[in-house]
C-alpha positions as CSV (number, residue, x, y, z in Angstrom):
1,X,32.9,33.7,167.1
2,X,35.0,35.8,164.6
3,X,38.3,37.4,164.7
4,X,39.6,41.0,164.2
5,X,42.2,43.1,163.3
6,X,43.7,45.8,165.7
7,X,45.4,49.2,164.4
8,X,48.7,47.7,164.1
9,X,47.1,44.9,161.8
10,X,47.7,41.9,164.1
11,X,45.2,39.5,163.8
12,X,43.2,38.6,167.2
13,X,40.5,36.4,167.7
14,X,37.4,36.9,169.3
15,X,36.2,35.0,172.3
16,X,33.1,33.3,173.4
17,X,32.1,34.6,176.5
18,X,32.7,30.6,177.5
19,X,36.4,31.4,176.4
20,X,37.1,34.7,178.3
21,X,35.3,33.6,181.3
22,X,37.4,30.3,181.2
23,X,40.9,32.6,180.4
24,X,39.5,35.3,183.8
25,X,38.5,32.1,186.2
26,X,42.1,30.6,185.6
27,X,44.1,33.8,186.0
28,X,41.8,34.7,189.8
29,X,43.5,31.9,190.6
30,X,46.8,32.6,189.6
31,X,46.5,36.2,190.8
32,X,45.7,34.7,194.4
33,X,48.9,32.7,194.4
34,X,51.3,35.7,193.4
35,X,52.9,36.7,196.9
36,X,53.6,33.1,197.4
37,X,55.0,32.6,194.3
38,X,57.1,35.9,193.7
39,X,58.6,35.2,197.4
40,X,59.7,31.7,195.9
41,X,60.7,32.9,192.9
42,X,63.3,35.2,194.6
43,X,64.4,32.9,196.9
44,X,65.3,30.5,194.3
45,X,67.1,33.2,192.2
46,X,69.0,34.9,194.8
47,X,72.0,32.8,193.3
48,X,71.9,33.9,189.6
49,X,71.8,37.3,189.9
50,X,68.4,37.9,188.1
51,X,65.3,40.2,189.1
52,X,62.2,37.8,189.4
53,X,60.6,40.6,186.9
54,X,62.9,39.6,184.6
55,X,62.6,36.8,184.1
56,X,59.1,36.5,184.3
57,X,59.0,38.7,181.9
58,X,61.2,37.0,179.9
59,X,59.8,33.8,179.9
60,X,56.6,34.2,179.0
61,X,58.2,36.4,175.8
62,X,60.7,33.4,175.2
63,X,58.3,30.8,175.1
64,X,56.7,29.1,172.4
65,X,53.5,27.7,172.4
66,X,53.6,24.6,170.5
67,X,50.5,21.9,169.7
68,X,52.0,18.3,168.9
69,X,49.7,15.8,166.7
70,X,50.3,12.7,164.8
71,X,49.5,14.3,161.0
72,X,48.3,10.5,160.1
73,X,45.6,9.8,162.0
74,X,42.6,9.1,161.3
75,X,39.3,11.6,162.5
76,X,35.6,10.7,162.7
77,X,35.0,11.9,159.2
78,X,37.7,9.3,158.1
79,X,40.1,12.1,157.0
80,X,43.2,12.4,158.4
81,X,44.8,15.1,160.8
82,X,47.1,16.5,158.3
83,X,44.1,16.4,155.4
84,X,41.7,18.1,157.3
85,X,44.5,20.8,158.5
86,X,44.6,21.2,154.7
87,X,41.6,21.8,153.8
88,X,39.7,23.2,156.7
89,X,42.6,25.6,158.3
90,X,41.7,25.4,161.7
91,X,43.0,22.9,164.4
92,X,40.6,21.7,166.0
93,X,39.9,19.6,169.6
94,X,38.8,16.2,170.5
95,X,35.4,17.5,170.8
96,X,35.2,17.9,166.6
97,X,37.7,15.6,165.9
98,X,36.8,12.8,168.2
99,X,40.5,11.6,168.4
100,X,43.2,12.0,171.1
101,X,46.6,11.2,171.6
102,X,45.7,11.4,175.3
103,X,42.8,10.4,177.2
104,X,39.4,10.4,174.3
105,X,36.2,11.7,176.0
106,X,34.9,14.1,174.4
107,X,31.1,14.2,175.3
108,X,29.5,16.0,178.2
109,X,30.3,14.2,181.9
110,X,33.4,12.6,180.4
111,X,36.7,12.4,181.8
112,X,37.9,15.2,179.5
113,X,34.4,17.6,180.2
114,X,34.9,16.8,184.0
115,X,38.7,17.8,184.0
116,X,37.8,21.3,181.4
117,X,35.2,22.0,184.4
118,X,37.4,21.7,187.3
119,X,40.1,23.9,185.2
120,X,37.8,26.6,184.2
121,X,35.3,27.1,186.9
122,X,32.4,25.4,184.5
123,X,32.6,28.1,181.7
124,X,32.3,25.4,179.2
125,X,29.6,23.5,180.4
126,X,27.2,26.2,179.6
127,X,24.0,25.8,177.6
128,X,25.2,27.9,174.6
129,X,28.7,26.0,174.5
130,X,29.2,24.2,171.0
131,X,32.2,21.5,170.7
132,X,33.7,23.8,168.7
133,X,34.3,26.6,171.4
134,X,35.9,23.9,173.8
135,X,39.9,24.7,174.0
136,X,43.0,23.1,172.0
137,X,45.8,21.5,173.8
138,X,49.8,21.9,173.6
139,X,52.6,23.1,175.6
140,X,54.8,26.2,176.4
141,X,57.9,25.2,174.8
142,X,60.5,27.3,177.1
143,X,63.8,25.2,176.7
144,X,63.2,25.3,172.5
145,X,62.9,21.4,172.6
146,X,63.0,20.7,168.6
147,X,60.2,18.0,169.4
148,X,57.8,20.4,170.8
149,X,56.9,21.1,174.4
150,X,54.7,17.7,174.3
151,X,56.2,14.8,172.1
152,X,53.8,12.6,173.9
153,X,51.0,13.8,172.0
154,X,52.6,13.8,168.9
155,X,55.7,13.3,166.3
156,X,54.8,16.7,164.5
157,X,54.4,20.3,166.3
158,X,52.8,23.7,165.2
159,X,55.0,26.4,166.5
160,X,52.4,29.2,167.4
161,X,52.9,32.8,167.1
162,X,53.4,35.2,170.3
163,X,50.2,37.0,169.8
164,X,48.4,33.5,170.9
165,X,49.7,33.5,174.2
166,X,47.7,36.1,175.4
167,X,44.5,33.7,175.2
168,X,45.9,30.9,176.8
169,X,46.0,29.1,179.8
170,X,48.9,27.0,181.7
171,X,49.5,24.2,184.3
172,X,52.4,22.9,185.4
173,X,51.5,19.3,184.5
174,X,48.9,17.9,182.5
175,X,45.2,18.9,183.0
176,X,44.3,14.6,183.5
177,X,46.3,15.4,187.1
178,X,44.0,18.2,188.4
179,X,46.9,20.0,188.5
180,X,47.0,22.8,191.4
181,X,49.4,25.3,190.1
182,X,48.2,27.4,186.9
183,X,48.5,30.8,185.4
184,X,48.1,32.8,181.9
185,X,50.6,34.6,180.2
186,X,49.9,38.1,182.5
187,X,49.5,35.9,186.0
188,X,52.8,33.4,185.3
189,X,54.1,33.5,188.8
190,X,53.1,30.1,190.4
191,X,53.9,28.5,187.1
192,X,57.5,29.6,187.0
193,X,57.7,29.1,191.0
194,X,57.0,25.6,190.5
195,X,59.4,25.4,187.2
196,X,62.3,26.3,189.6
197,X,61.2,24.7,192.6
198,X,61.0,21.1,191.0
199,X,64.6,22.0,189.1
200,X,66.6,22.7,192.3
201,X,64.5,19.5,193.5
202,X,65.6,17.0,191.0
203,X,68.0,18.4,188.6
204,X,65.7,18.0,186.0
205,X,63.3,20.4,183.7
206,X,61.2,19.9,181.2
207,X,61.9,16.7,180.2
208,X,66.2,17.8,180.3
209,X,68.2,16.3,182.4
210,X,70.9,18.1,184.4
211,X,69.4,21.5,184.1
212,X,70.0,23.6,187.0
213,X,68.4,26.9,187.7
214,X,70.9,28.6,185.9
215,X,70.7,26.8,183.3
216,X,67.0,27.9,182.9
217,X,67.0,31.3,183.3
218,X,70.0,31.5,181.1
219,X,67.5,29.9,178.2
220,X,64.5,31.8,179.2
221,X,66.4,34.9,178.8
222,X,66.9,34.1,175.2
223,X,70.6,32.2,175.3
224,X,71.0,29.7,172.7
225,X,69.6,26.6,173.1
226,X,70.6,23.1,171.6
227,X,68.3,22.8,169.4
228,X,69.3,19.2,167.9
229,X,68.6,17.7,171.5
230,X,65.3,16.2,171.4
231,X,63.4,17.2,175.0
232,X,61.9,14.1,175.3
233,X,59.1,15.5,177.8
234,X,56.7,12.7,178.2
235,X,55.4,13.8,181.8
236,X,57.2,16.8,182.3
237,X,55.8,19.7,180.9
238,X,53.7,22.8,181.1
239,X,50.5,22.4,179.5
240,X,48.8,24.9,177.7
241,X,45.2,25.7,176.9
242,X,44.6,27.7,173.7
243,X,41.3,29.7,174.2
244,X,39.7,30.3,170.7
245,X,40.2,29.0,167.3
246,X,43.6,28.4,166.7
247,X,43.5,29.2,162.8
248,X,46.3,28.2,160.6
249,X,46.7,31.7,158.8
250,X,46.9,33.8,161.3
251,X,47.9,32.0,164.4
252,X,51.1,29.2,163.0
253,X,54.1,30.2,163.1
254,X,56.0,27.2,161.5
255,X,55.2,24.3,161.1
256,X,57.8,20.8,162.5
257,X,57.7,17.8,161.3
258,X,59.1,14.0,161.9
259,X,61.6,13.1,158.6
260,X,59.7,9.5,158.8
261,X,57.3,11.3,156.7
262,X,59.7,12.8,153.9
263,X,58.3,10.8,150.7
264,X,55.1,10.0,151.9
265,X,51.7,11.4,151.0
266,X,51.4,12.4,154.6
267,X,54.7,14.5,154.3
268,X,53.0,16.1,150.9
269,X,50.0,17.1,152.9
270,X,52.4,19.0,155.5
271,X,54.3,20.4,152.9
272,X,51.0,21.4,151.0
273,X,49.7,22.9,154.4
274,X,52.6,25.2,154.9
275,X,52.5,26.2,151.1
276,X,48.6,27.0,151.2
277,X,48.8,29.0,154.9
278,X,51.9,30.6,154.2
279,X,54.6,29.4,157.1
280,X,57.5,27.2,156.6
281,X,58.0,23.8,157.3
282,X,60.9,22.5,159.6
283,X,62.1,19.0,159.7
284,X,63.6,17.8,163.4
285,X,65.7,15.1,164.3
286,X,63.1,12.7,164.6
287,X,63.0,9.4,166.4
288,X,64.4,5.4,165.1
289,X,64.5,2.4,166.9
290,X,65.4,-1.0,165.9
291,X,62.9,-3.4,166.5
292,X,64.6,-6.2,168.4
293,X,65.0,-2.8,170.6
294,X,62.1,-2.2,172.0
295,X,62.1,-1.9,175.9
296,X,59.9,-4.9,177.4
297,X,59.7,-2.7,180.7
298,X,58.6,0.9,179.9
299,X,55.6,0.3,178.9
300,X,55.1,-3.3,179.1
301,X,55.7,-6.7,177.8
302,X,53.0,-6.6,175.1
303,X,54.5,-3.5,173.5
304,X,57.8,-5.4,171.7
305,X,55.6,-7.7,170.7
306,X,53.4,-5.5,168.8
307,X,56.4,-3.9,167.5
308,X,57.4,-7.0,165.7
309,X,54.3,-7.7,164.3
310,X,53.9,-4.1,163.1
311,X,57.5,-4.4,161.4
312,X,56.8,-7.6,160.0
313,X,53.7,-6.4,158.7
314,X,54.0,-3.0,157.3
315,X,58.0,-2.4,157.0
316,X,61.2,-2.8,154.8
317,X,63.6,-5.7,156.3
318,X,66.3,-3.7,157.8
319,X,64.1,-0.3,158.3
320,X,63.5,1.2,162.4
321,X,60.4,1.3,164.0
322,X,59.8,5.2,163.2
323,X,56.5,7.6,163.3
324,X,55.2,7.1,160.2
325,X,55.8,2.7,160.5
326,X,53.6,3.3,163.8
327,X,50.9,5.3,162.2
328,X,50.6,2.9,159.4
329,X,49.2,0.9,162.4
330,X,47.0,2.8,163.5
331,X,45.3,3.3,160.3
332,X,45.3,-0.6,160.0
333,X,43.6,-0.8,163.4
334,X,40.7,1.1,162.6
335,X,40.2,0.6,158.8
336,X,41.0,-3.0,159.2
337,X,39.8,-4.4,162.4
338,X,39.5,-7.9,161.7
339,X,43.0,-7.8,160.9
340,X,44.0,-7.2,164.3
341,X,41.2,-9.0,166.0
342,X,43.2,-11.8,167.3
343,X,44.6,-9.3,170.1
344,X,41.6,-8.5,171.4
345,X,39.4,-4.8,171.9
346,X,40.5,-2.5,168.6
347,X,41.0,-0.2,171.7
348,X,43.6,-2.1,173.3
349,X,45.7,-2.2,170.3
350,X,45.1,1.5,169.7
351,X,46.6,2.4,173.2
352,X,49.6,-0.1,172.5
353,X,50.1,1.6,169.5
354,X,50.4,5.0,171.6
355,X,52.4,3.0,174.3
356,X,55.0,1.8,171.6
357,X,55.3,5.8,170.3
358,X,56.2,6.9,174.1
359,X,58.6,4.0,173.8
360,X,60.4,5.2,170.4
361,X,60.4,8.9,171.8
362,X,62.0,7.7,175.7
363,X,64.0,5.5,173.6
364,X,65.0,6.4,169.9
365,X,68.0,8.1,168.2
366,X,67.7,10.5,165.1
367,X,67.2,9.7,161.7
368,X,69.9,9.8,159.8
369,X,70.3,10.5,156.0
């Protein structure tokens, strides 16, 4: 697979015939659900006084895609995320990396291969296939949340350029659901159906409470947003499959990250890898929680009690319980195991350790200073 350069110089890359088989069986099924979906999508804005071409149109232009990750993990090869960013300039997915901030399966008749051939009408389970070809994961960030479209996956976003959504692929909810209602950026018309559908249902999109429709298209159609709002959007989101190599020269945009890593050798590694592929780097608001305030019920009893042994453990009296404290855990777990032992599987404590990050972003205020 290689990339190229049309007459206008914008970089493309090339896809497998894995990839654009995977992009064409999506969008057949998006094309079949556009009557449906354009007849909902009027009905729904019949009140705002917007064309449903319009705002189609609008949001697929507004949107970002962005790909959250935890820069301080550690990969297979024992590097972490943000290192081998550095130095290899591609992101890559669980299927190279063998890490996840979701579900880990990457090997054939795994949870992950079974969900990709469900998605893509078994394009990627073909014999010529490499791990390599398999797609990347992220979000379509439409409300501009300054966490990225999917803080669940991660503390630090890349913010991707425009040209990318053209080879990717959406569902409205994340791919471990089997979600029914999917499209690409030319075949968006079920997505955004089901956008406005569940926000006159609930009140609630993307993760923002007390968004109404209006609120929605106003933003899609490129009103300011708030950007120092953190989305929040553990569960809510669209998710986005990026077709291709997603290559850090041509295809970032910018590049966010948590302040818990200002100082650190892992926030010198970001800063290096903006410096090296030419973007900028963006700092958000970040997450803080004190440790005696960590919710018991969210994600469970045994997750405060972690949080007190990780803070005891690995931070300043006085500091939160921030990104980078949790990460230092998760380093611990798996280059120290016996260290950890008395809790049980090295697995368990590595999903608590994910639990306790969905706790700090449901949960946590900004840094401050």
């Amino acid at each position: 697979m290689t990339a190229t350069t049309d007459a206008d110089g914008v970089h493309a890359a090339t896809l497998t015939a894995a990839q654009t088989a995977a992009l064409a069986y999506v969008r057949s099924l998006a094309e079949a659900e556009r009557p449906a979906a354009l007849a909902t999508i009027a009905r729904q804005l019949a009140d705002v006084g917007h064309r449903p071409e319009q705002v189609l149109a609008a949001a697929v232009r507004h949107g970002r895609l962005t790909v959250n990750f935890h820069p301080d993990r550690l990969c297979v090869d024992g590097r972490t995320v943000a290192l081998a960013l550095a130095e290899d300039g591609v992101y890559r997915s669980q299927f190279v990396t063998g890490i996840s901030n979701g579900g880990l399966s990457p090997y054939p008749g795994g949870d992950r291969d079974r969900w990709e051939h469900l998605m893509f009408g078994g394009a990627y389970q073909q014999p010529a296939v490499l791990p390599a070809h398999r797609p990347t994961y992220g979000g379509l960030n439409l409300l501009d949340h300054p966490d990225g479209a999917c803080p669940r996956f991660g503390s630090c976003h890349l913010r991707l350029r425009p040209e990318v959504l053209a080879r990717a692929t959406f569902s409205l909810g994340d791919s471990h659901l089997g979600p029914d209602v999917v499209g690409t950026a030319d075949a968006f018309e079920a997505v955004l159906a089901g956008l406005l559908s569940t926000t006159v249902a609930t009140g609630e999109c993307l993760g923002r409470v007390g968004t109404d429709v209006a609120t929605l298209v106003r933003t899609v159609l490129g009103a300011p947003a708030t950007p120092t709002t953190a989305g929040r959007a553990l569960d809510d989101y669209v998710e986005a499959q990026i077709h291709g190599v997603l290559d850090l020269t041509h295809d970032v945009e910018e590049l966010v990250v948590d302040p818990s890593f200002a100082g650190t050798p892992t926030g010198a590694t970001l800063e290096l890898i903006a410096h090296r592929y030419g973007f900028p780097l963006r700092w958000h608001p970040g997450f803080t929680l004190a440790v005696d305030h960590v919710d018991a019920e969210f994600r469970g009893p045994a997750i405060p009690v972690l949080a007190a042994r990780l803070h005891r453990e690995f931070a300043r009296p006085g500091a939160p319980v921030d990104a980078a404290l949790i990460g230092r855990g998760a380093v611990s777990a798996v280059t120290e195991p016996e260290r950890w032992a008395d809790r049980g599987p090295i697995a368990d404590t590595l999903q608590h350790l994910k639990q306790l990050w969905h706790v700090l972003v449901r949960f946590g205020t900004p840094h401050t200073g």
